[in-house]
C-alpha positions as CSV (number, residue, x, y, z in Angstrom):
1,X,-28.9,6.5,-41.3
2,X,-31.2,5.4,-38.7
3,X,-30.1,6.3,-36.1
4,X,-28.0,9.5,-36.8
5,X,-24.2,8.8,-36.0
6,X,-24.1,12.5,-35.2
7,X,-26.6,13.1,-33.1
8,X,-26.1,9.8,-31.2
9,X,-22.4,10.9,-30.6
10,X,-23.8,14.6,-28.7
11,X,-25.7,12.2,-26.9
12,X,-22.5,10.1,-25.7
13,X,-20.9,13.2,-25.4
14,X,-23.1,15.4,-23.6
15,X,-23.7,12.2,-21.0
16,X,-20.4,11.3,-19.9
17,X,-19.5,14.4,-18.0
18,X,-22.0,13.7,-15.4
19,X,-21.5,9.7,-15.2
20,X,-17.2,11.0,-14.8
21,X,-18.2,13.4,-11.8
22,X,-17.0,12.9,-8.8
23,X,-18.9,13.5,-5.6
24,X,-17.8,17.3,-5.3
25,X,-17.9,17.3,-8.9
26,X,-16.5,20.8,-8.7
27,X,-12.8,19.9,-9.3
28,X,-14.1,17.4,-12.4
29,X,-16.0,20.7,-13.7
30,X,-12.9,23.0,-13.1
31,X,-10.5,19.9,-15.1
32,X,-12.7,19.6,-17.5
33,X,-13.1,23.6,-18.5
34,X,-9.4,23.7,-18.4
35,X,-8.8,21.2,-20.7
36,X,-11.8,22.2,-23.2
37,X,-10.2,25.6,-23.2
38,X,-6.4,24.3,-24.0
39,X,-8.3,22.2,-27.1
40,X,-9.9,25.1,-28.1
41,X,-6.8,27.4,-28.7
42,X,-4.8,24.0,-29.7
43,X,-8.0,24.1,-32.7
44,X,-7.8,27.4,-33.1
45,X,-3.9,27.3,-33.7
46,X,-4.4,24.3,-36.3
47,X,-7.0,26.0,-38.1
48,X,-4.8,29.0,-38.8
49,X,-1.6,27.3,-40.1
50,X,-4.1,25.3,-42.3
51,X,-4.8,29.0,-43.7
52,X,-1.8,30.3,-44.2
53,X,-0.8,27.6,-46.5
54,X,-3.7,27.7,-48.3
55,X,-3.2,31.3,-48.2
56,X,0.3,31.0,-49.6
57,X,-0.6,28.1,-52.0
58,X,-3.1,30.1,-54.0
59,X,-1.5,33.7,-54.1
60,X,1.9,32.7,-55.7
61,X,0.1,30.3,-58.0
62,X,-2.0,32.6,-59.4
63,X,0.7,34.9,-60.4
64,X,2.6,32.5,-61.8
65,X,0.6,32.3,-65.6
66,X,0.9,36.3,-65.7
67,X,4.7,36.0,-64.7
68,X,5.1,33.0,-67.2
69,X,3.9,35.0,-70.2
70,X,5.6,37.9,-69.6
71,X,8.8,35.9,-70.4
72,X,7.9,34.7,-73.4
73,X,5.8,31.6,-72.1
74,X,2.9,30.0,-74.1
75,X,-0.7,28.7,-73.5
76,X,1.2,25.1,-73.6
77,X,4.0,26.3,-70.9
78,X,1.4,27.7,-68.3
79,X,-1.1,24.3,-68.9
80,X,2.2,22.3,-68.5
81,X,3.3,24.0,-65.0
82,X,-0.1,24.4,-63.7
83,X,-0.5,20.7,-63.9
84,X,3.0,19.6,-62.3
85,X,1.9,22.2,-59.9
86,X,-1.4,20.2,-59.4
87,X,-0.3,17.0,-59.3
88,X,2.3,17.8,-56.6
89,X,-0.7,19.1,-55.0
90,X,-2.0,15.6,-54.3
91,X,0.3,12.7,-55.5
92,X,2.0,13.0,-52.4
93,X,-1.1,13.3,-50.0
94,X,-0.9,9.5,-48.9
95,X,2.8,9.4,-48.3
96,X,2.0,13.3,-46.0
97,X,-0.7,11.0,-44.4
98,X,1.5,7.8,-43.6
99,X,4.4,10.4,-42.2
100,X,1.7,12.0,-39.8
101,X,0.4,8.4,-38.5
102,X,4.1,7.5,-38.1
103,X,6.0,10.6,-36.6
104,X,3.2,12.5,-35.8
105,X,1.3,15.6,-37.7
106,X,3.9,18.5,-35.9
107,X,6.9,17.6,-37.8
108,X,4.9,16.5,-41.2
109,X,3.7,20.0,-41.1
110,X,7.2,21.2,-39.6
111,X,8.5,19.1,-43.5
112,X,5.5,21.2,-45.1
113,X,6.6,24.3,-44.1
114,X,10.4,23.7,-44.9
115,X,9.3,22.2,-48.3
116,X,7.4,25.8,-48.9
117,X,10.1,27.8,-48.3
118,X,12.4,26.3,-50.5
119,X,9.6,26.8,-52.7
120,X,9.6,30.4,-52.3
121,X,13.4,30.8,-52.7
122,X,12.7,29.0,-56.5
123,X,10.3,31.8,-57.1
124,X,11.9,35.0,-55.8
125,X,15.0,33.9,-58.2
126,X,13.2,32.2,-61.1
127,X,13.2,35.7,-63.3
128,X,12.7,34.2,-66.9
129,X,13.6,30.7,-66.1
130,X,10.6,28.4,-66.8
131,X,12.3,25.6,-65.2
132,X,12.3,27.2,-62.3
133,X,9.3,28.5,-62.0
134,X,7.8,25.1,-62.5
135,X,10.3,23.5,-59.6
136,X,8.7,26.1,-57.8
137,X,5.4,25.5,-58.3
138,X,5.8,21.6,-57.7
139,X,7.4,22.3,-54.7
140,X,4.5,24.0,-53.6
141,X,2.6,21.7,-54.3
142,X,4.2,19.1,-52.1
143,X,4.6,21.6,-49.0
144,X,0.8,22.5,-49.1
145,X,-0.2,18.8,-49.2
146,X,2.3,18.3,-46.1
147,X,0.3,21.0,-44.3
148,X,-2.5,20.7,-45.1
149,X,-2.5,16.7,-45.0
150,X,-1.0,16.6,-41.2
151,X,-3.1,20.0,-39.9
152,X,-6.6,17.9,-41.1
153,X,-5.9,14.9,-39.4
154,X,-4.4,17.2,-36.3
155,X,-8.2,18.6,-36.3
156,X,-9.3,15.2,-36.2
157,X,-7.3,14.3,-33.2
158,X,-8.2,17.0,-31.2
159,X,-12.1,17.0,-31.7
160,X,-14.8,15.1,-30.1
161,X,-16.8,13.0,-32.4
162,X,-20.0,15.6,-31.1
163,X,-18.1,18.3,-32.6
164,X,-15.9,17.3,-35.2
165,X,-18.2,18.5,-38.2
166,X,-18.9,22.2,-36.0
167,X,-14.7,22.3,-36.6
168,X,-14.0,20.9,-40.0
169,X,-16.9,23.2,-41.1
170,X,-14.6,26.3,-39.4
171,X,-11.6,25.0,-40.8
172,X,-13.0,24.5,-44.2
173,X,-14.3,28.3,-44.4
174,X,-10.9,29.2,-42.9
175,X,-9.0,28.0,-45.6
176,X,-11.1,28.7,-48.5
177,X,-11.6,32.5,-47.0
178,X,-7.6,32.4,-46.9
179,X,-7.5,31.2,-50.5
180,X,-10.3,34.0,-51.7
181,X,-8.2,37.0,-50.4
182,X,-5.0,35.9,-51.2
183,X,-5.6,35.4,-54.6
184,X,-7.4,38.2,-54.6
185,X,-4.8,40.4,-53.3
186,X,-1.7,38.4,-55.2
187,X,-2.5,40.7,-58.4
188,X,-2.7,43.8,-56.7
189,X,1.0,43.0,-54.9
190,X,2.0,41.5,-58.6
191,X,0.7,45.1,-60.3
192,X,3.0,47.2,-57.9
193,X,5.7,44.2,-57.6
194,X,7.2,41.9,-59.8
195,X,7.2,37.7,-58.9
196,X,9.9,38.0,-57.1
197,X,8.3,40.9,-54.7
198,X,5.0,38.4,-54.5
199,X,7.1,35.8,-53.4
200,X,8.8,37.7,-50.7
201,X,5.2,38.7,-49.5
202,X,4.1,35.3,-49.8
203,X,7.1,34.5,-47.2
204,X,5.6,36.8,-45.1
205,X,2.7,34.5,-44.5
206,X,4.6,31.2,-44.0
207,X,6.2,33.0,-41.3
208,X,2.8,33.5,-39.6
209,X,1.9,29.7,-40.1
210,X,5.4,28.6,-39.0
211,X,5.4,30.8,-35.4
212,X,1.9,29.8,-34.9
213,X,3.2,25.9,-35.8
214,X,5.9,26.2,-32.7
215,X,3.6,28.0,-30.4
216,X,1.3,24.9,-31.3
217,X,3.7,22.6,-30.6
218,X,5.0,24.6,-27.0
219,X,1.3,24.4,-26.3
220,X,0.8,20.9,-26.8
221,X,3.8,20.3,-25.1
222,X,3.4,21.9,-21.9
């Protein structure tokens, strides 16, 4: 496209500090670093919770075939639960996205989080049950796209139109780092564990995405 939207938003962006500035133009410069520092940790903050459901999303799921045909499960069974698992995954992506433009994107991912823990409990008690295990799984499903739904458009919200694509390209290696090493690591914790131990683990990192959630929304608060 001629010309680049990009590169004509830097241009905006990089002009209107010094149409804004006031005669001193120190105390604009002094706002204006304060600010840009507050929507960098706010970014920061958003980028992480993004990753620890991602994180969470991908280390009990990929336990959950082994843990399936150790109790008798078949090829059918884990296609079967891998697809609800799926589908919850994204059927629910524009309702998450309606919630966030109506209540905000805090308390969708506030509903994500809640949605994954009840997701959690399903697994640390499943044992044999295949029903469970597949409540579970859709579950998580439906608390990942909550997260992950309101914490992208969040990232939106707080970036520039200059440096949108800079952040969504950190984000996007964020969460697909997350993803790597948790699936990764979710055999090695399976191997000295059991499902229900991987779970527990995997509770461990919705805690980090939940404190860092309400020390995002003190932030953006105050």
């Amino acid at each position: 496209m001629r010309p680049d939207p990009l590169l004509t938003a830097r241009r905006i962006a990089a002009a209107a500090p010094v149409a804004a500035r006031d005669p001193e133009g120190e105390a604009v410069a002094v706002t204006a670093a304060v600010g840009e520092a507050r929507r960098r940790r706010a970014l920061i903050l958003t980028i992480f919770i993004i990753a620890m459901a991602q994180a969470m999303m991908v280390g009990l799921m990929a336990m959950t075939p082994l843990h399936l045909m150790h109790h008798a499960g078949t090829a059918e069974l884990v296609g079967l639960t891998l697809s609800l698992h799926i589908a919850g995954m994204y059927a629910l992506s524009p309702v998450f996205g309606a919630l966030a433009s109506r209540f905000g994107r805090l308390p969708v991912i506030a509903i994500g989080w809640v949605t994954l823990l009840v997701a959690i409990v399903c697994a640390y008690f499943a044992g044999p049950s295949h029903l469970l295990v597949q409540v579970a799984m859709i579950l998580l499903g439906f608390g990942w796209g909550a997260v992950t739904v309101a914490g992208a458009a969040l990232l939106t919200e707080l970036t520039t139109l200059a440096d949108r694509p800079r952040w969504q390209g950190r984000s996007d290696t964020c969460m697909s780092a997350a993803g790597a090493i948790a699936g990764a690591l979710s055999g090695l914790v399976f191997a000295f564990g059991d499902y229900s131990f991987l779970a527990l683990v995997t509770g461990g990192l919705l805690a980090l995405g939940a404190v860092a959630s309400i020390q995002l929304a003190v932030f953006t608060r105050r």
